[in-house]
TIFIKE-516970 format. One record per atom (N, C-alpha, C, O): x, y, z; atom name. Coordinates in steps of 0.05 Angstrom, whole numbers, plus 5000, padded with zeros to 4 digits. Layout:
! residues N
NODE | east | north | up | a
NODE | X | Y | Z | CA
...
This chain:
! residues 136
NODE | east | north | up | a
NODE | 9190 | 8987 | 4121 | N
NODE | 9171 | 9008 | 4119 | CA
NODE | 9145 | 9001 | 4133 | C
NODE | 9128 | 9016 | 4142 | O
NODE | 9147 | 8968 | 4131 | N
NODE | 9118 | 8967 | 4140 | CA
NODE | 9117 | 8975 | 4176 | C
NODE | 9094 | 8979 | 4185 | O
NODE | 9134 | 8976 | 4190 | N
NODE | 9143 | 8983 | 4219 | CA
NODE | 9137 | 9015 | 4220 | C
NODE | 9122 | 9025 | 4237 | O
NODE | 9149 | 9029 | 4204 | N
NODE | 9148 | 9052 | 4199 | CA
NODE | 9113 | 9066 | 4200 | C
NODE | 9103 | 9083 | 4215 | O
NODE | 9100 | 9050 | 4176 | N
NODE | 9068 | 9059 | 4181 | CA
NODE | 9055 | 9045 | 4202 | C
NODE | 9032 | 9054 | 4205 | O
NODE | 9061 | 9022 | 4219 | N
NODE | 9058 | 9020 | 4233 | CA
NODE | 9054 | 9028 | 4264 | C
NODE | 9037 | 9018 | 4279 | O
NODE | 9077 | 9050 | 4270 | N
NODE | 9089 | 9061 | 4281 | CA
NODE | 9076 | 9088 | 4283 | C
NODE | 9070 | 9100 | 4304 | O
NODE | 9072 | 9099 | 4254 | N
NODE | 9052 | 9127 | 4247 | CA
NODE | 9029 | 9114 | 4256 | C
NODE | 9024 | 9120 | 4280 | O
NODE | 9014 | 9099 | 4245 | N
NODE | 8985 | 9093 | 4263 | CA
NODE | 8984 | 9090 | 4293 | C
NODE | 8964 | 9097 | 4306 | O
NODE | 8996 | 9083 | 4301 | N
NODE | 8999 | 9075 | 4331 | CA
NODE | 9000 | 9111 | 4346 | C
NODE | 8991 | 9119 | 4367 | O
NODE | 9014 | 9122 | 4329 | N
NODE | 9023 | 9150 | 4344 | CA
NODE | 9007 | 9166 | 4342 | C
NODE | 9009 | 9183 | 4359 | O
NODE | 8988 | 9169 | 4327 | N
NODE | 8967 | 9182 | 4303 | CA
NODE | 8936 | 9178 | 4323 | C
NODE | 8917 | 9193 | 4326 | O
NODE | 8942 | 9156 | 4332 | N
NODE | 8912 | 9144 | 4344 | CA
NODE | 8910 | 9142 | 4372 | C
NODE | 8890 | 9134 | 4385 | O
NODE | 8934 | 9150 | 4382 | N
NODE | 8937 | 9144 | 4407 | CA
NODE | 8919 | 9164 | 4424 | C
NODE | 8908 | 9155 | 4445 | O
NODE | 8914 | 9189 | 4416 | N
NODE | 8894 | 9208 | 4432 | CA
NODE | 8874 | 9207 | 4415 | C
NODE | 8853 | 9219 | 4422 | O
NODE | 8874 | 9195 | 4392 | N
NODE | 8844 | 9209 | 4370 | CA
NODE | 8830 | 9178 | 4355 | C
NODE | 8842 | 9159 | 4344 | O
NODE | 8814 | 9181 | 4357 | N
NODE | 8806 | 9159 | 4338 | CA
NODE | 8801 | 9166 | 4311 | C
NODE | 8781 | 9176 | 4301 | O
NODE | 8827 | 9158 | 4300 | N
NODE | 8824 | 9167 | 4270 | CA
NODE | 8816 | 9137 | 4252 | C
NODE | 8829 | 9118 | 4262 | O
NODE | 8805 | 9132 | 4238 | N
NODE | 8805 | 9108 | 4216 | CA
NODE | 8820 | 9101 | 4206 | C
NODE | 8818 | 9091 | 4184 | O
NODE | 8853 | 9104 | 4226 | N
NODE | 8877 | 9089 | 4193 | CA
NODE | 8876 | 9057 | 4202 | C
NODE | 8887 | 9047 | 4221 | O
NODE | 8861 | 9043 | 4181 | N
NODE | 8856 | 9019 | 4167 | CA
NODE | 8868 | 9005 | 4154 | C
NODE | 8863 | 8981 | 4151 | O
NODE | 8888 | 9021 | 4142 | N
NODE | 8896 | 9016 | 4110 | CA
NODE | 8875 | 9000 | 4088 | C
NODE | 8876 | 8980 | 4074 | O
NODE | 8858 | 9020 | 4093 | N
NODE | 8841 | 9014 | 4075 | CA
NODE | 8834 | 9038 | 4057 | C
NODE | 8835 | 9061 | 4068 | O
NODE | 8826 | 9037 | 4028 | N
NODE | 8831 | 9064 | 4006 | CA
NODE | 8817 | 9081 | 4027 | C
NODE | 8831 | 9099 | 4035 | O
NODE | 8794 | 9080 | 4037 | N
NODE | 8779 | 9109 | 4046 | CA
NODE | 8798 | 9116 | 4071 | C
NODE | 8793 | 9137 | 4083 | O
NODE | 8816 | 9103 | 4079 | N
NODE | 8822 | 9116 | 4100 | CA
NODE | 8845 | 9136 | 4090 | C
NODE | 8853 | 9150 | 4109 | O
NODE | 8857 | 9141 | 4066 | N
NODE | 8871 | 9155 | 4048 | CA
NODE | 8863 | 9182 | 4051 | C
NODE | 8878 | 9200 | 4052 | O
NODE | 8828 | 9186 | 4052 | N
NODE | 8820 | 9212 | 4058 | CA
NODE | 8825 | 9225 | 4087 | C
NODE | 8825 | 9249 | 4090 | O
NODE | 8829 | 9211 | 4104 | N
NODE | 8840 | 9213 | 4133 | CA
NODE | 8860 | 9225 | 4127 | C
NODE | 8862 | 9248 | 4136 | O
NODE | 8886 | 9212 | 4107 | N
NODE | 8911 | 9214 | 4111 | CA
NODE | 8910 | 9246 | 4097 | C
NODE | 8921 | 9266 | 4108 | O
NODE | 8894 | 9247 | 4068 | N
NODE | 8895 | 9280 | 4066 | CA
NODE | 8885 | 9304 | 4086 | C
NODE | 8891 | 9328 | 4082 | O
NODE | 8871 | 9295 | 4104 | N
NODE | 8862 | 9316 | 4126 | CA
NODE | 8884 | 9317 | 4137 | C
NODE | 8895 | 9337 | 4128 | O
NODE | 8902 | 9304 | 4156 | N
NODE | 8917 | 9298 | 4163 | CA
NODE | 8937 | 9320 | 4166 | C
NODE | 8941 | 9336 | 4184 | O
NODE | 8953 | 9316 | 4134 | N
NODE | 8967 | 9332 | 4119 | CA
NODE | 8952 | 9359 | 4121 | C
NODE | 8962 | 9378 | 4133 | O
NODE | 8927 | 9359 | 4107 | N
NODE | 8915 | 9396 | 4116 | CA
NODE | 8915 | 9410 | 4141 | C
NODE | 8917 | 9434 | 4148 | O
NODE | 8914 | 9391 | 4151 | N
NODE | 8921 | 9403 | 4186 | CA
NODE | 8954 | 9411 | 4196 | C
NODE | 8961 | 9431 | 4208 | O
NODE | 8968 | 9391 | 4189 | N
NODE | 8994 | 9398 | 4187 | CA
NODE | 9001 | 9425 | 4168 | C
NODE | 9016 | 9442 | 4177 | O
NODE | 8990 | 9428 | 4142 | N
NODE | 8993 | 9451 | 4137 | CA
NODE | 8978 | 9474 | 4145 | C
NODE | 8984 | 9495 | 4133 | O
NODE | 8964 | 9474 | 4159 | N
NODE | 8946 | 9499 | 4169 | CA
NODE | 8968 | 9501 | 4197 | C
NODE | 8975 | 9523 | 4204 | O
NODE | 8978 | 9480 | 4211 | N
NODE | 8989 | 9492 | 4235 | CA
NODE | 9021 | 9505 | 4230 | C
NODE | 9030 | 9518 | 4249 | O
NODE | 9040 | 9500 | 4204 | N
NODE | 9054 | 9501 | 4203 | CA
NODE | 9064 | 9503 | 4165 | C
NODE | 9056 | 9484 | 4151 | O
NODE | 9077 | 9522 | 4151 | N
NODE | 9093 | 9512 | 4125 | CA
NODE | 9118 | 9509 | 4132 | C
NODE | 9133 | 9516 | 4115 | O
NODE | 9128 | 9501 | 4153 | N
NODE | 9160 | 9484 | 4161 | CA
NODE | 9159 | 9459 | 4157 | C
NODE | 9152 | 9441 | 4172 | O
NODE | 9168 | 9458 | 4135 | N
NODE | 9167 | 9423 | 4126 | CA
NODE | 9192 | 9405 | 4145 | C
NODE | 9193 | 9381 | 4147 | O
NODE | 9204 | 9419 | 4154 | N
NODE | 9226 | 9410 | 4170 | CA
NODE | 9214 | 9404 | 4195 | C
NODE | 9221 | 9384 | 4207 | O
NODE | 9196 | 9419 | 4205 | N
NODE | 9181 | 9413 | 4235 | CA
NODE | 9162 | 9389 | 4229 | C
NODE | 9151 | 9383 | 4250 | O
NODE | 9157 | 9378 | 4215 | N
NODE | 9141 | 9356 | 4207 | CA
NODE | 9147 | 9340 | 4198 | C
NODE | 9130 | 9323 | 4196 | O
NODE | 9170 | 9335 | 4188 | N
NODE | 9188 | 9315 | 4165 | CA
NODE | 9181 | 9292 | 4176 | C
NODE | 9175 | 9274 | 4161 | O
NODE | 9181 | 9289 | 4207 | N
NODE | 9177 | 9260 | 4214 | CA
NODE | 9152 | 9247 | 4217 | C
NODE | 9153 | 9224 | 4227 | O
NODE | 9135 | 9254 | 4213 | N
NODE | 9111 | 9258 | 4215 | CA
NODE | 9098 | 9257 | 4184 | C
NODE | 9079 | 9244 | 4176 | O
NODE | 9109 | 9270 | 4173 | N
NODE | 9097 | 9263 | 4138 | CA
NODE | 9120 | 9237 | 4130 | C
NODE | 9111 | 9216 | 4121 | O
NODE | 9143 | 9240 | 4133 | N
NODE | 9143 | 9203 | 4134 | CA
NODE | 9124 | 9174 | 4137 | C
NODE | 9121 | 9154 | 4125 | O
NODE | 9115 | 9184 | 4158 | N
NODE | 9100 | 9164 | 4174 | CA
NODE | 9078 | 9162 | 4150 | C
NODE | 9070 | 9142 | 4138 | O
NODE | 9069 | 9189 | 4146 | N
NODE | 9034 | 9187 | 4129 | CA
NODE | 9045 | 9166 | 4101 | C
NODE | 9032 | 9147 | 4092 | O
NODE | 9074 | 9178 | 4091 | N
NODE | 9081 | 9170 | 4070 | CA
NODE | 9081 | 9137 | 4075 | C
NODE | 9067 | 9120 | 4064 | O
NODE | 9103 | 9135 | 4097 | N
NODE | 9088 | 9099 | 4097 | CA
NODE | 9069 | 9088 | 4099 | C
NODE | 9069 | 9064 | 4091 | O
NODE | 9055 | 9095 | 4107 | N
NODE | 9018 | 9094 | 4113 | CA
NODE | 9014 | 9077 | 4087 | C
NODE | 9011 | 9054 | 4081 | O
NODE | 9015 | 9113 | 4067 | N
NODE | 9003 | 9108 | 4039 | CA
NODE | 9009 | 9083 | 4033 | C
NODE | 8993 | 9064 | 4034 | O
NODE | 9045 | 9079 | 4023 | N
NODE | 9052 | 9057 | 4010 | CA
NODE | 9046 | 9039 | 4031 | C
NODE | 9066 | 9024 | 4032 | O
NODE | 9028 | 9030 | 4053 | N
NODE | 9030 | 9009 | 4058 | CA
NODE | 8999 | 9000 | 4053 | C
NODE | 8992 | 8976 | 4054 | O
NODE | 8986 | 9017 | 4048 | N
NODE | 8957 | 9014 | 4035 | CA
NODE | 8965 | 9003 | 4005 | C
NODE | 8958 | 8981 | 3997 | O
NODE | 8981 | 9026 | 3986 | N
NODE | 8985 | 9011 | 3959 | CA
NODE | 8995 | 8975 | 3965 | C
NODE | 8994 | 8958 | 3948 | O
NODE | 9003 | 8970 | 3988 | N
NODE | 9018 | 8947 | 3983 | CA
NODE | 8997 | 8926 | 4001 | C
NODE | 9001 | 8902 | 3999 | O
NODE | 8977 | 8934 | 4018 | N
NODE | 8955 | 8915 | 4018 | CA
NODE | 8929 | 8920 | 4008 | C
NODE | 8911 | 8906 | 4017 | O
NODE | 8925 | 8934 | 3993 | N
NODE | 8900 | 8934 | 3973 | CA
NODE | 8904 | 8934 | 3944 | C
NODE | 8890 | 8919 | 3929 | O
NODE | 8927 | 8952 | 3933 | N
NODE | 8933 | 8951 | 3910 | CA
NODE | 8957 | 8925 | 3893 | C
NODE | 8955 | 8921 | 3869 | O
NODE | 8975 | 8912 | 3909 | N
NODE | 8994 | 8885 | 3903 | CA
NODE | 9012 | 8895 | 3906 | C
NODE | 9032 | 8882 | 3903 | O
NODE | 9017 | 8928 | 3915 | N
NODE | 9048 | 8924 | 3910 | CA
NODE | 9066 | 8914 | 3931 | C
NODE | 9058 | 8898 | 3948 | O
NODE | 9094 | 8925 | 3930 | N
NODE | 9112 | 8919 | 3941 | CA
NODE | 9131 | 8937 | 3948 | C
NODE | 9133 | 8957 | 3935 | O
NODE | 9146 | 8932 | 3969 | N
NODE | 9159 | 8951 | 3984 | CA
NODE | 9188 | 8948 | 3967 | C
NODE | 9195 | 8925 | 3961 | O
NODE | 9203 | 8968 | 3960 | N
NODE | 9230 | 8966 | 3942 | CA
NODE | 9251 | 8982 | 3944 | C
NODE | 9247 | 9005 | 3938 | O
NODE | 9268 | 8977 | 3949 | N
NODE | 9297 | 8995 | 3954 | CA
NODE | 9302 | 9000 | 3928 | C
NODE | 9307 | 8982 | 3913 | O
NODE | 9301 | 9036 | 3917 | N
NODE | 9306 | 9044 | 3892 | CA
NODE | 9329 | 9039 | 3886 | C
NODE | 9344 | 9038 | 3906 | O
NODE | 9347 | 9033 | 3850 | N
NODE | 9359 | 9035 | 3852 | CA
NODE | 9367 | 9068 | 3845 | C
NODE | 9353 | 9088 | 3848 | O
NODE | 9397 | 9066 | 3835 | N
NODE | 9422 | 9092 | 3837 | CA
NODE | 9401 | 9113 | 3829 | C
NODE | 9396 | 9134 | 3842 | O
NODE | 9384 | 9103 | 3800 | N
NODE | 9373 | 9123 | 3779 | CA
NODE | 9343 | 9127 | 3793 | C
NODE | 9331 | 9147 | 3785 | O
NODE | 9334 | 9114 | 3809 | N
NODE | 9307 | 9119 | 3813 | CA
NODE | 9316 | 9130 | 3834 | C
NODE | 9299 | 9147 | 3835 | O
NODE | 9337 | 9139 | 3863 | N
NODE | 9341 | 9149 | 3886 | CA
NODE | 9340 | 9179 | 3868 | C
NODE | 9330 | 9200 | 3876 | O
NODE | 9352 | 9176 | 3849 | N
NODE | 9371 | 9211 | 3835 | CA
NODE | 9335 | 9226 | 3827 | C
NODE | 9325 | 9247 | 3834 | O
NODE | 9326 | 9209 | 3813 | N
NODE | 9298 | 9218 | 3808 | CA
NODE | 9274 | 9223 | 3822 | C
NODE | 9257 | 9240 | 3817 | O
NODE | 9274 | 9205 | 3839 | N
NODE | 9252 | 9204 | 3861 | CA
NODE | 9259 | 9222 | 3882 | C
NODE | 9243 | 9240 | 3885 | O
NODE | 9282 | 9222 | 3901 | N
NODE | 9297 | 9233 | 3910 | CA
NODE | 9292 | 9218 | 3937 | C
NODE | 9297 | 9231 | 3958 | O
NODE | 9281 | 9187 | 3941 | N
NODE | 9274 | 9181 | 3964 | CA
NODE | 9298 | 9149 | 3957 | C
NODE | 9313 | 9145 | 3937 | O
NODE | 9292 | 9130 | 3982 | N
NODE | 9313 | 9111 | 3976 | CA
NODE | 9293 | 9082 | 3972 | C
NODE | 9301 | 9059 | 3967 | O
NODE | 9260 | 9094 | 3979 | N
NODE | 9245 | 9063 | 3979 | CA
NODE | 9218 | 9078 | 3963 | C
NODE | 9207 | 9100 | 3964 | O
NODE | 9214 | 9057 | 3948 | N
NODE | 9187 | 9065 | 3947 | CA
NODE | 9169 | 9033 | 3942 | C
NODE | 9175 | 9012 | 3954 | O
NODE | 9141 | 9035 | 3919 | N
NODE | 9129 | 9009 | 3915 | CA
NODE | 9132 | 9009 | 3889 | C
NODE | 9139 | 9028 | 3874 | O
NODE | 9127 | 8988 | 3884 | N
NODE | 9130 | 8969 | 3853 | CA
NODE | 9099 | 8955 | 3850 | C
NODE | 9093 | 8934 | 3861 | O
NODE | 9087 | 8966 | 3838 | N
NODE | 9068 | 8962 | 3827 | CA
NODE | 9064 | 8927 | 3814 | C
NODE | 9085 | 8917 | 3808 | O
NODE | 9041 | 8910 | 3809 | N
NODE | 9046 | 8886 | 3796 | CA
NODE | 9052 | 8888 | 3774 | C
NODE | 9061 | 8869 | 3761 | O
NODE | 9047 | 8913 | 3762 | N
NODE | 9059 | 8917 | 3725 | CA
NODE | 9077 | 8921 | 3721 | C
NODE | 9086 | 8923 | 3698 | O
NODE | 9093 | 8923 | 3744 | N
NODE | 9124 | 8927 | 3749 | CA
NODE | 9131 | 8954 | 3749 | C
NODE | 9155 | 8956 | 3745 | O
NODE | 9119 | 8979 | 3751 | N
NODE | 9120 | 9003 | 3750 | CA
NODE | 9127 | 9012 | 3781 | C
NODE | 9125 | 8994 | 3797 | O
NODE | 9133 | 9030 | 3788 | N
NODE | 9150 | 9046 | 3812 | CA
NODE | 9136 | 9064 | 3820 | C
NODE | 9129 | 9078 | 3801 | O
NODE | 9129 | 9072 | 3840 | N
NODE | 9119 | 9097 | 3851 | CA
NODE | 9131 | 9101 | 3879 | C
NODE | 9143 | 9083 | 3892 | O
NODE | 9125 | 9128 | 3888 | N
NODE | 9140 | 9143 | 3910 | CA
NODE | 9125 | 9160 | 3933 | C
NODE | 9127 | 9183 | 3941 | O
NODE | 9109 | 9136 | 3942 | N
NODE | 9087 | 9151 | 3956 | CA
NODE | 9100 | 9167 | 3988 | C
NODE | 9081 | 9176 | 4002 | O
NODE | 9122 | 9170 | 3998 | N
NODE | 9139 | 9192 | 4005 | CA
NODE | 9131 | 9218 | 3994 | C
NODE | 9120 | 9239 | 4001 | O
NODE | 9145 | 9206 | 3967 | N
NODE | 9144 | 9241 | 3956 | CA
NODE | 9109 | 9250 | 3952 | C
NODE | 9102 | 9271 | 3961 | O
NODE | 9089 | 9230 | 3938 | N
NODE | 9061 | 9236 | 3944 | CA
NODE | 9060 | 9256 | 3971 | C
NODE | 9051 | 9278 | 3966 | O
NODE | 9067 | 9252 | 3994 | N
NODE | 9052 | 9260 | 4020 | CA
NODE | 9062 | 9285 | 4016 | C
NODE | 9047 | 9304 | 4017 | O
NODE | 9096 | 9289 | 4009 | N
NODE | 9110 | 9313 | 4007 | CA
NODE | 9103 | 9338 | 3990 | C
NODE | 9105 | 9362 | 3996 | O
NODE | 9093 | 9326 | 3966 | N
NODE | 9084 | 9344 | 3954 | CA
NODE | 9045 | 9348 | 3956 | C
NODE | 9034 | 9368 | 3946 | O
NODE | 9035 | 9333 | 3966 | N
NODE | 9011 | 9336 | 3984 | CA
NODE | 9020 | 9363 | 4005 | C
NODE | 9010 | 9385 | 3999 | O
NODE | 9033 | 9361 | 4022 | N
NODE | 9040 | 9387 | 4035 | CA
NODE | 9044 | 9408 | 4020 | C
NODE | 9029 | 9427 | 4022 | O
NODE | 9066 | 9410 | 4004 | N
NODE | 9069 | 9442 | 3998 | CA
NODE | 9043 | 9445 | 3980 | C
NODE | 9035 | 9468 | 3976 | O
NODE | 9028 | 9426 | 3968 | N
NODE | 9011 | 9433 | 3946 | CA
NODE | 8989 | 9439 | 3958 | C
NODE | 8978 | 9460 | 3951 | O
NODE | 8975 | 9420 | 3980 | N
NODE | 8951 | 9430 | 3992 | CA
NODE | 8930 | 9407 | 3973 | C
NODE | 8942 | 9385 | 3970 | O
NODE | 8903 | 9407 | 3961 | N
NODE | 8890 | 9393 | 3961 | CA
NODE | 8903 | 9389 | 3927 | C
NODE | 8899 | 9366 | 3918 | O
NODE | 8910 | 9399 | 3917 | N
NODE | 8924 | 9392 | 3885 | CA
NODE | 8932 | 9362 | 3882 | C
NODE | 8926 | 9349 | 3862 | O
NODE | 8946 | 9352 | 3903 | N
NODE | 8946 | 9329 | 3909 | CA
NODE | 8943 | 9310 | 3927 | C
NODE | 8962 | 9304 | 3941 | O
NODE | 8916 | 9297 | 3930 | N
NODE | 8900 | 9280 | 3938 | CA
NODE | 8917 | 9256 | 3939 | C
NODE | 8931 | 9249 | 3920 | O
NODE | 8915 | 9242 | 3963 | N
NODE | 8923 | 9213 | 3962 | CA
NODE | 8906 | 9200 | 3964 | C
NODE | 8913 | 9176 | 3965 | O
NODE | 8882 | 9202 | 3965 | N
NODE | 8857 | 9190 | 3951 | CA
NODE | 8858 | 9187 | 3924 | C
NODE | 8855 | 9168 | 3909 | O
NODE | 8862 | 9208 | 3920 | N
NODE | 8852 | 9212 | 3881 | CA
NODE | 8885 | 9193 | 3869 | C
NODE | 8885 | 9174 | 3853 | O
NODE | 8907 | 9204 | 3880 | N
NODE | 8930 | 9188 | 3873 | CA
NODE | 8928 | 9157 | 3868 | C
NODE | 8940 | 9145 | 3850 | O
NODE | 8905 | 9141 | 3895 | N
NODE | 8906 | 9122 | 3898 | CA
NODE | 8885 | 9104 | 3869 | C
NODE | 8886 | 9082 | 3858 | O
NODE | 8871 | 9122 | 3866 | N
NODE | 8839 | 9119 | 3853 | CA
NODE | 8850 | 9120 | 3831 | C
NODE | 8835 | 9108 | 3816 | O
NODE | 8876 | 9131 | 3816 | N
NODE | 8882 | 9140 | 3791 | CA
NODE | 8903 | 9120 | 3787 | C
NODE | 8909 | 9118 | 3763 | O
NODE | 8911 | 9110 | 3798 | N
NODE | 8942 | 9097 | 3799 | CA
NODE | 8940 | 9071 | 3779 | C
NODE | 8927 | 9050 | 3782 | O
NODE | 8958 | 9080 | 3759 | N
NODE | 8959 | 9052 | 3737 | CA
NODE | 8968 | 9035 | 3749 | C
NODE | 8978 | 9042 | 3771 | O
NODE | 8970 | 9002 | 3741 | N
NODE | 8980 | 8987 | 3748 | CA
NODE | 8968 | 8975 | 3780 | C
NODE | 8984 | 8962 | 3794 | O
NODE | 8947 | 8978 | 3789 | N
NODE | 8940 | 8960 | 3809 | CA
NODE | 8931 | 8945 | 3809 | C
NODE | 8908 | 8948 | 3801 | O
NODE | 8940 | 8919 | 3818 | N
NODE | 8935 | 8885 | 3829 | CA
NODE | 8899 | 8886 | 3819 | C
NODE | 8888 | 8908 | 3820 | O
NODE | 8889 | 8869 | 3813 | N
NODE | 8858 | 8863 | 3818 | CA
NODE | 8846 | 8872 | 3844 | C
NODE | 8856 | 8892 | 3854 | O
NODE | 8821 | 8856 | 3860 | N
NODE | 8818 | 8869 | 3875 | CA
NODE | 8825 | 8849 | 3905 | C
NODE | 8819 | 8851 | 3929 | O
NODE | 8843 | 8826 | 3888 | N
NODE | 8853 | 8804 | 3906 | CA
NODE | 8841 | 8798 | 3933 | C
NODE | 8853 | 8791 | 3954 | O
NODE | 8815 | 8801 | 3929 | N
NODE | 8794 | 8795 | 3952 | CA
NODE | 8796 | 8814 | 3980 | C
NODE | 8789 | 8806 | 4002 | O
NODE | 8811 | 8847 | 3972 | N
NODE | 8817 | 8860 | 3991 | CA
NODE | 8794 | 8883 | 3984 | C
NODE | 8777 | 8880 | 3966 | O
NODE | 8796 | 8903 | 3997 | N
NODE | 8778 | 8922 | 4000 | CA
NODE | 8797 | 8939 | 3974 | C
NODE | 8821 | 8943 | 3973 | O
NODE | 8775 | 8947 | 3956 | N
NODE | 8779 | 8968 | 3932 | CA
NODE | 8758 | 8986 | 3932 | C
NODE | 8755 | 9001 | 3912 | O
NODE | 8742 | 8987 | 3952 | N
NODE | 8717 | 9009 | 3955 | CA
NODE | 8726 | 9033 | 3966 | C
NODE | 8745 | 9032 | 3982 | O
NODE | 8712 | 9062 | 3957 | N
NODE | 8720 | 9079 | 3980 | CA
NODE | 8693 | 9095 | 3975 | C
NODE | 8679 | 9098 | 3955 | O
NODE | 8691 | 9103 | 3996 | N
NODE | 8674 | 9131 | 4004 | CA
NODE | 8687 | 9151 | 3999 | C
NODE | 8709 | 9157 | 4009 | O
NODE | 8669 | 9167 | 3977 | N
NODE | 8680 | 9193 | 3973 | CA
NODE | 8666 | 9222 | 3980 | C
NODE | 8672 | 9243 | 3969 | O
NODE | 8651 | 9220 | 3995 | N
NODE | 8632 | 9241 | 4007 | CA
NODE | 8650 | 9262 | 4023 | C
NODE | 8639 | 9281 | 4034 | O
């Protein structure tokens, strides 16, 4: 996954200078992002590959600011989540920051991957990484 958001930043930045950092404030990037995709389009299918990418983004921010980790769900978390990876939190808890971006789209600002990130039980200390954000 980490190739994956890697891959989205590289594609993302190539004409624009956007701030993806993987750092929390750049999370508010990643919801503009998404608002723009939904202002040009509600075909989630014309974008699918492209809200992947944000989705790895996210979890690759939870997994260098927050501790987690990258995890192949198993049977019961694929049937529930409906994705096949998500992160594992250091409290040992699961999240599905895929589906975050996904339902960021059809929802519009209802769900924030800022606020997702800001709210999220279970994150690492501040393991000498950036836990600040600008919220202006």
């Amino acid at each position: 996954m980490r190739r994956y958001a890697a891959g989205f930043v590289a594609y993302a930045t190539a004409r624009n200078r956007l701030p993806l950092d993987y750092t929390v404030a750049s999370l508010r990037v990643a919801d503009f992002l998404i608002d723009g995709l939904r202002k040009g389009t509600s075909d989630r299918a014309s974008v699918a590959g492209i809200l992947f990418g944000v989705g790895a983004y996210v979890g690759e921010v939870l997994v260098r600011r927050a501790g987690a980790v990258w995890v192949d769900f198993d049977d019961a978390q694929r049937a529930y989540f409906g994705r096949p990876v998500g992160v594992r939190m250091p409290d040992g808890r699961t999240w599905n920051p895929l589906g975050k971006v996904d339902n960021r789209f059809a929802l519009g600002g209802e769900e924030s991957l800022l606020t997702f990130y800001l709210t999220l039980p279970g994150r690492g200390g501040d393991r000498g990484r950036d836990t600040t954000c600008a919220t202006r």
